[in-house]
C-alpha positions, 0 to 999 in steps of 0.5 A, spaced: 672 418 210 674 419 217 668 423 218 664 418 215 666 414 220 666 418 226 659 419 224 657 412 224 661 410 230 657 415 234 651 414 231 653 406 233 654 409 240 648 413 240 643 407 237 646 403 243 645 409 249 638 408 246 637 402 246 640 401 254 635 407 256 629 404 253 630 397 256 631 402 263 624 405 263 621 398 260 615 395 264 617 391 269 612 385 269 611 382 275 606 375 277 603 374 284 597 370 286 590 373 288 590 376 295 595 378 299 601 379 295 596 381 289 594 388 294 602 388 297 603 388 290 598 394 288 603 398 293 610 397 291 607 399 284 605 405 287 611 406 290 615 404 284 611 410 280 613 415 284 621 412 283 620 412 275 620 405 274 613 401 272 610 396 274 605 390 270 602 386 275 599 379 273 595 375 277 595 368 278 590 363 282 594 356 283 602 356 285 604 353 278 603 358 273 607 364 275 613 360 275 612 357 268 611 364 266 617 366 268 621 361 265 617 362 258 619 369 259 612 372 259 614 375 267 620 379 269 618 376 277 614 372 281 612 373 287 608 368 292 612 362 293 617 360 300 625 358 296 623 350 298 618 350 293 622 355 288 627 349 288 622 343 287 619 346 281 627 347 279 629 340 280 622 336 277 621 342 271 628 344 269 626 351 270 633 356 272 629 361 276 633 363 282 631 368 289 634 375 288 630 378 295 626 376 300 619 378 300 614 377 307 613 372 312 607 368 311 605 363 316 601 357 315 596 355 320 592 349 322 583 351 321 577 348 324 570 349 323 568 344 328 573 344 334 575 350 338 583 347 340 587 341 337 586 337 344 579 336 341 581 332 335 577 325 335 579 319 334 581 317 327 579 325 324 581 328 318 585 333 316 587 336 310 594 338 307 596 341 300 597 336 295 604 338 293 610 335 296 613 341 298 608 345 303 605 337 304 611 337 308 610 344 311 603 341 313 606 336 317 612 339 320 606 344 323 603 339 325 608 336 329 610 342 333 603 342 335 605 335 338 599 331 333 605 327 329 611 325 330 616 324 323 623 321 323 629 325 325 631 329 321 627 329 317 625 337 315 623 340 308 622 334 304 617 331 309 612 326 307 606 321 310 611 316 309 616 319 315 610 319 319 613 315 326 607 317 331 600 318 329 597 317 336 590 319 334 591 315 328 589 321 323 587 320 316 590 325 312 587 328 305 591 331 301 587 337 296 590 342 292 593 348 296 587 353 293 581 349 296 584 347 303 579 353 306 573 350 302 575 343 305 574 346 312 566 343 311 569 336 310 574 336 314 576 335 322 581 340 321 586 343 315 592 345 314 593 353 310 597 357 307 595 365 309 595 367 302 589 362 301 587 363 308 585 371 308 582 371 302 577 366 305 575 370 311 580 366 316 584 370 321 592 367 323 592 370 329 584 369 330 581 363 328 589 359 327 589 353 333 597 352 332 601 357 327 607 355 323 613 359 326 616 365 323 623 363 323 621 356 319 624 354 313 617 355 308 615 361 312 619 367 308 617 368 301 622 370 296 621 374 289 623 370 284 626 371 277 631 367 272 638 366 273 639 370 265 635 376 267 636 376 275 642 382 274 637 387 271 637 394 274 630 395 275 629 388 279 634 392 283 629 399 284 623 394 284 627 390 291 628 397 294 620 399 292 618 393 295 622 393 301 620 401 303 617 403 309 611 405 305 610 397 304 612 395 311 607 400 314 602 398 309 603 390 310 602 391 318 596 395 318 592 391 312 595 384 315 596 384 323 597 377 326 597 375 318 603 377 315 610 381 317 615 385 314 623 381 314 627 387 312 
């Protein structure tokens, strides 16, 4: 009877080794958005490769999406979006998705098709900013900096159209879907970008940009999400030390001059 019960506690023991050692060398699948982090993406999996770990990348087009997947469990990770944004998403949808690494610096910037310096903003021009609250916020706290408005003290990260104080040239802003703000350009005075939509149109930050978001602003870091009850998974770690390789930094300042910068 003791040997019987030896054999199955070890075959117990054995199930469960096995049963871990899969969950190791399961793919990790992890969601970006088309572009910019879709291509960093194709290099940390490259590396990841080299490491024994496996990487599904799944790309999404708009910034809704990728977080609703990785609530649903469909992703291990996303990575694509500043942490304001991650925590908007979590108060308005109840999702418990969490930071666990940052990821590049990406600056929004403000672009024109008509105008060659912000100084030639007419009279009443239009310009374009993200329909979401979050990077509507981004947008004008760029356009502060930039000395075009003037918003009520203190207020940052949760900015609005209603905390616009000072508007001297009377601007009149259109708010459009993040994704459609470079094909709004034709329309437009002038629009506030996210890089990652900007480079896959054609615009160059550190070229066509007449005023570029701070390096060090609160919406310029992006984070690589996942969710609090998965955030301790051993090949998120390895998939942070591939992401965060040199390998991937070189990769970042050759592709994305001016655009993009490594924060590790």
């Amino acid at each position: 009877m003791r040997l019987r019960h030896s054999l199955v506690v070890f075959a117990a023991v054995l199930g469960f080794a096995s049963t871990q050692a899969m969950a190791q060398d399961a793919e990790l699948k992890v969601g970006v958005t088309v572009g910019p982090h879709a291509q960093i993406g194709e290099v940390v999996q490259q590396v990841a490769a080299k490491q024994g770990l496996k990487v599904k990348l799944i790309e999404f087009s708009d910034f809704i999406q990728p977080n609703a997947a990785l609530d649903a469990k469909e992703l291990d990770l996303n990575i694509y979006q500043h942490k304001p944004f991650l925590d908007s998403q979590n108060k308005a949808r109840g999702y418990k998705l969490v930071p666990v690494a940052t990821a590049v610096v990406q600056q929004m910037g403000i672009y024109s098709k008509r105008l060659k310096s912000l100084d030639d903003l007419p009279q009443g021009g239009k310009v374009a900013i993200p329909n979401d609250p979050t990077n509507g916020a981004r947008a004008l706290l760029v356009l502060q900096a930039a000395k075009l408005i003037k918003l009520k003290d203190g207020v940052t990260v949760t900015a609005s159209l209603f905390d616009v104080v000072e508007n001297p040239k009377k601007l009149k802003f259109i708010e459009i879907e993040a994704a459609q703000l470079p094909h709004s350009l034709s329309d437009v005075d002038a629009a506030a970008v996210n890089s990652a939509y900007a480079i896959p149109a054609g615009l160059s930050p550190a070229k066509d940009a007449l005023a570029l978001e701070s390096k060090d602003a609160p919406f310029a870091a992006v984070v690589i999400a996942a969710r609090e009850d998965n955030k301790n998974d051993p090949r998120i770690a390895r998939f942070i030390k591939a992401y965060q390789s040199d390998e991937v930094k070189a990769f970042v300042a050759k592709q994305f001059p001016g655009a993009y910068s490594t924060s590790w």
